[in-house]
N, CA, C and O of each residue as an XYZ file, in Angstrom:
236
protein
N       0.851     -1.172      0.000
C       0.000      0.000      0.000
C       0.902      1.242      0.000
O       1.727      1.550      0.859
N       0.614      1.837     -1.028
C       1.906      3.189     -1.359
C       0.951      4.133     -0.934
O      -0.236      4.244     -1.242
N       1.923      5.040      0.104
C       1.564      6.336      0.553
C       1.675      7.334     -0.303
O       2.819      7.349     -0.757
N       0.901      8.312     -0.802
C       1.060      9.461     -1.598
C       1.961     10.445     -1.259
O       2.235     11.294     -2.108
N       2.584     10.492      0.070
C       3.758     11.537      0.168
C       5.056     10.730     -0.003
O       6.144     11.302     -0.070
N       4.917      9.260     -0.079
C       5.868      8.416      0.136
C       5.962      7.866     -0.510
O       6.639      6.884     -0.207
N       5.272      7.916     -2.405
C       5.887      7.126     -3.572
C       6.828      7.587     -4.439
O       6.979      8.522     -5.225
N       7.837      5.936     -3.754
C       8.958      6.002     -4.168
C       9.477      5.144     -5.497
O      10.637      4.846     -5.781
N       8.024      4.784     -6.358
C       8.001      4.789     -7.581
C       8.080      5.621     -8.165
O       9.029      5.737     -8.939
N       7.078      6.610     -8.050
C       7.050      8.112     -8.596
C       7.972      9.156     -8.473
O       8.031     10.244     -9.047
N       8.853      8.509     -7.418
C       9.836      9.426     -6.989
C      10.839      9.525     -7.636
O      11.373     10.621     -7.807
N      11.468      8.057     -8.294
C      12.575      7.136     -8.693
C      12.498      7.615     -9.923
O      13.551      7.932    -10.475
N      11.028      7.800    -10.735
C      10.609      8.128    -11.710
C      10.929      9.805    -12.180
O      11.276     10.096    -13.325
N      10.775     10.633    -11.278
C      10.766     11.831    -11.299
C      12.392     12.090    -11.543
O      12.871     12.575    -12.569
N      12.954     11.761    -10.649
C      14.726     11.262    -10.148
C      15.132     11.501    -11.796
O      15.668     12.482    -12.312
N      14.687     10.277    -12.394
C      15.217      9.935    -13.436
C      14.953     10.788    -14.116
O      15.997     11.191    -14.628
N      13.793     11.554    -14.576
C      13.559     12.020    -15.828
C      13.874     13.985    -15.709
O      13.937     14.808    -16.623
N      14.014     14.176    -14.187
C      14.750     15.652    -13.866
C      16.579     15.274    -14.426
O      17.173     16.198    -14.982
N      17.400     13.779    -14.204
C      18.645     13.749    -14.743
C      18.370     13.493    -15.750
O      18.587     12.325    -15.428
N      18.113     13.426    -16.629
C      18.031     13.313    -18.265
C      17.594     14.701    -18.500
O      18.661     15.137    -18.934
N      17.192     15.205    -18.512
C      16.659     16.732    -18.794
C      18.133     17.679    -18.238
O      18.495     18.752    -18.720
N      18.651     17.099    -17.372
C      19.898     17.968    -16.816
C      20.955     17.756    -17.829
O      21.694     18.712    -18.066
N      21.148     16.565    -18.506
C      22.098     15.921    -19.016
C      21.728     16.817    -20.309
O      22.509     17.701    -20.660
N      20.400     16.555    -21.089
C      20.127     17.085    -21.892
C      20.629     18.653    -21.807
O      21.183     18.913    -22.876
N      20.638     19.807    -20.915
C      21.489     20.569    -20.976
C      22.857     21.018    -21.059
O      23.300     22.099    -21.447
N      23.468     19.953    -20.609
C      25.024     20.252    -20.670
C      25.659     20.073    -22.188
O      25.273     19.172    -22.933
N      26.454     20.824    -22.481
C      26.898     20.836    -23.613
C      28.087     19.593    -23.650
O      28.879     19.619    -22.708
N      28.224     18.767    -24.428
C      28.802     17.171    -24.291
C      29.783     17.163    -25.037
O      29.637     17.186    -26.259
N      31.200     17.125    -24.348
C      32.363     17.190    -25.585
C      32.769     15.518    -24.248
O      32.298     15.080    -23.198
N      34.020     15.122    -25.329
C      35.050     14.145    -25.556
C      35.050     13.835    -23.961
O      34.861     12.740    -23.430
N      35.330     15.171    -23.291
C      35.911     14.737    -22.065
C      34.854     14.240    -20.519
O      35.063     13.548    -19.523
N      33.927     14.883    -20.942
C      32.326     14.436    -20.076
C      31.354     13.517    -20.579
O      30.404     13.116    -19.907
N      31.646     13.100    -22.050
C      30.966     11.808    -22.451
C      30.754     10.705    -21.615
O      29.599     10.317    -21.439
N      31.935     10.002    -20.937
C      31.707      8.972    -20.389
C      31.104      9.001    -19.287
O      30.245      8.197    -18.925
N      31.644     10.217    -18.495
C      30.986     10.654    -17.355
C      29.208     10.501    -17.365
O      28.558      9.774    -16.613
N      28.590     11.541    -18.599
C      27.519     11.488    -18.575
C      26.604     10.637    -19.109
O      25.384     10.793    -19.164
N      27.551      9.326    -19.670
C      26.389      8.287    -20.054
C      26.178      7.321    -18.457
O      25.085      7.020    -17.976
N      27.602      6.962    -17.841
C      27.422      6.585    -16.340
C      26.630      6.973    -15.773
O      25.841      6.151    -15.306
N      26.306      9.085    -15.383
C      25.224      9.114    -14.782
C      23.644      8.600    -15.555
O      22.821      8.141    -14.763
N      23.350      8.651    -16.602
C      21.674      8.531    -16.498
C      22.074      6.925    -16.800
O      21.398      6.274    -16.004
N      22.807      6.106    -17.534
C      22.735      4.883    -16.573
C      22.189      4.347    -15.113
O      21.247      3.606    -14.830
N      23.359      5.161    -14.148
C      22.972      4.719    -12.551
C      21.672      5.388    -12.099
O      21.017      4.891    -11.183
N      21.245      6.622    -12.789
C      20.412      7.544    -12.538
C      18.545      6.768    -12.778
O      17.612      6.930    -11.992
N      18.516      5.975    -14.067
C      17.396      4.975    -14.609
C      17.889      4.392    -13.640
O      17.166      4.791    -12.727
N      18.862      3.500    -13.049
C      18.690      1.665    -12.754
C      18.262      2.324    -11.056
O      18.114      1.383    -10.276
N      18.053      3.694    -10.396
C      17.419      3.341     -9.324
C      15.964      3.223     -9.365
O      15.519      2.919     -8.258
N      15.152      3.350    -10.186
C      13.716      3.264    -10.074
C      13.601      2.195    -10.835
O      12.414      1.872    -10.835
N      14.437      1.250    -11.697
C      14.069     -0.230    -12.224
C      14.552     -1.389    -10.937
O      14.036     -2.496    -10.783
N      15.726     -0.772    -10.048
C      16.025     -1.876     -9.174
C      15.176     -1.299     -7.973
O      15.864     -1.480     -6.969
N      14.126     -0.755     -7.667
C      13.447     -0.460     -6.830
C      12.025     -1.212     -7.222
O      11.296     -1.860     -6.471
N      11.907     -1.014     -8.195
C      10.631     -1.848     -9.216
C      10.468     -3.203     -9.520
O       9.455     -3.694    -10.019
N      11.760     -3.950     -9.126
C      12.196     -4.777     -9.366
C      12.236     -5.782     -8.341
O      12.253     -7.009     -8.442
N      12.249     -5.030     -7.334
C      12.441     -5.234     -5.893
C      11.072     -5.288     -5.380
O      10.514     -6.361     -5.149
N      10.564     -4.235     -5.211
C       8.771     -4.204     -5.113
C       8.307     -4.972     -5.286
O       7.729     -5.537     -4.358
N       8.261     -5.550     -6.763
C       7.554     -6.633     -7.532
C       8.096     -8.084     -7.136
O       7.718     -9.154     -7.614
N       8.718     -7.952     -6.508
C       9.583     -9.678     -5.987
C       8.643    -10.406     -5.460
O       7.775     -9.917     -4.737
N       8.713    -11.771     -5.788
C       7.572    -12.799     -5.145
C       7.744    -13.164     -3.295
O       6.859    -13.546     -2.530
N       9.075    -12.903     -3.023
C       9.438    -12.905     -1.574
C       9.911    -11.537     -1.203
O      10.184    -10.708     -2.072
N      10.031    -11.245      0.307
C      10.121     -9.774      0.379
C      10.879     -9.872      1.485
O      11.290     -8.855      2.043
């Protein structure tokens, strides 16, 4: 039962899609490439390994 001040689906969700929009601003040369594919990598996998987790048949 998810609390409305306390979803941390929606949250994970939000997380993610405010760092992609950030990323989407920075201007991307040679030397912050790698950097910035790492972040929205780790930035997505917290609301899929939270989702992932949720959804588990044991808890």
């Amino acid at each position: 039962m998810a609390n409305n001040n306390y979803d941390l689906e929606e949250r994970t969700a939000k997380f993610s899609e405010n760092v992609i929009d950030f990323i989407k601003s920075v201007n991307r040369n040679p030397l912050n490439d790698s950097v910035l594919r790492r972040l929205i990598r780790s930035a997505t996998s917290v609301g899929e390994n939270y989702c992932e987790e949720n959804n588990a048949s044991s808890k």
